[in-house]
C-alpha positions in Angstrom: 4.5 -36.6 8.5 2.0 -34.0 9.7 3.1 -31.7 12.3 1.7 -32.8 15.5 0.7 -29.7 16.8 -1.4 -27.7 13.7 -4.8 -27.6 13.2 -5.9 -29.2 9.8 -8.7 -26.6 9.9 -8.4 -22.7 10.3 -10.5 -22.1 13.5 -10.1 -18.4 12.8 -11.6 -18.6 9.6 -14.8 -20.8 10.8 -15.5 -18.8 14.0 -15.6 -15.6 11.7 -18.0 -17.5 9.6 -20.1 -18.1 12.6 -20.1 -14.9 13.9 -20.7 -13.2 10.6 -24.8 -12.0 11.1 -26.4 -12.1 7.4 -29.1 -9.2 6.9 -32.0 -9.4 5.1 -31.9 -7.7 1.6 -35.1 -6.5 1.5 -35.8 -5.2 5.1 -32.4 -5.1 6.4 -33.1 -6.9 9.7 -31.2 -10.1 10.9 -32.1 -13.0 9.0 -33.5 -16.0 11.0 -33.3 -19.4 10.0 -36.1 -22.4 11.3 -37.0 -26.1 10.3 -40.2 -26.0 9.2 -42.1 -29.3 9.1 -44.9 -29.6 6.8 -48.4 -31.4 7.9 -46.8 -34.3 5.3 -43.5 -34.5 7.0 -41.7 -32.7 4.4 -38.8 -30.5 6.1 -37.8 -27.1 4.8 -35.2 -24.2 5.7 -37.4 -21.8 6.1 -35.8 -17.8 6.8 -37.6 -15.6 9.0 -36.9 -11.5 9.2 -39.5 -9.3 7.7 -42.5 -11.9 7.3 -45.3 -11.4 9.7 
């Protein structure tokens, strides 16, 4: 039986995930992520920092 009050997850572990900000390797700002839709409906990840 599992013990009624633990978590099966480690919220400590996937807040510090969140919170963790990922820099870009190249210009060392913070890295933005963004759905981009193409004109063909095609849907990409597409990260943001140092392109203009």
């Amino acid at each position: 039986m599992a013990e009624k009050g633990k978590s099966k997850t480690d919220v400590i572990a996937r807040l510090d995930v969140k919170n963790r900000v990922e820099l870009c390797r190249y210009c060392g700002n913070k890295v933005d992520v963004v759905l981009a839709v193409s004109p063909n409906g095609k849907k990409r990840m597409r990260r943001l920092c140092c392109e203009d």
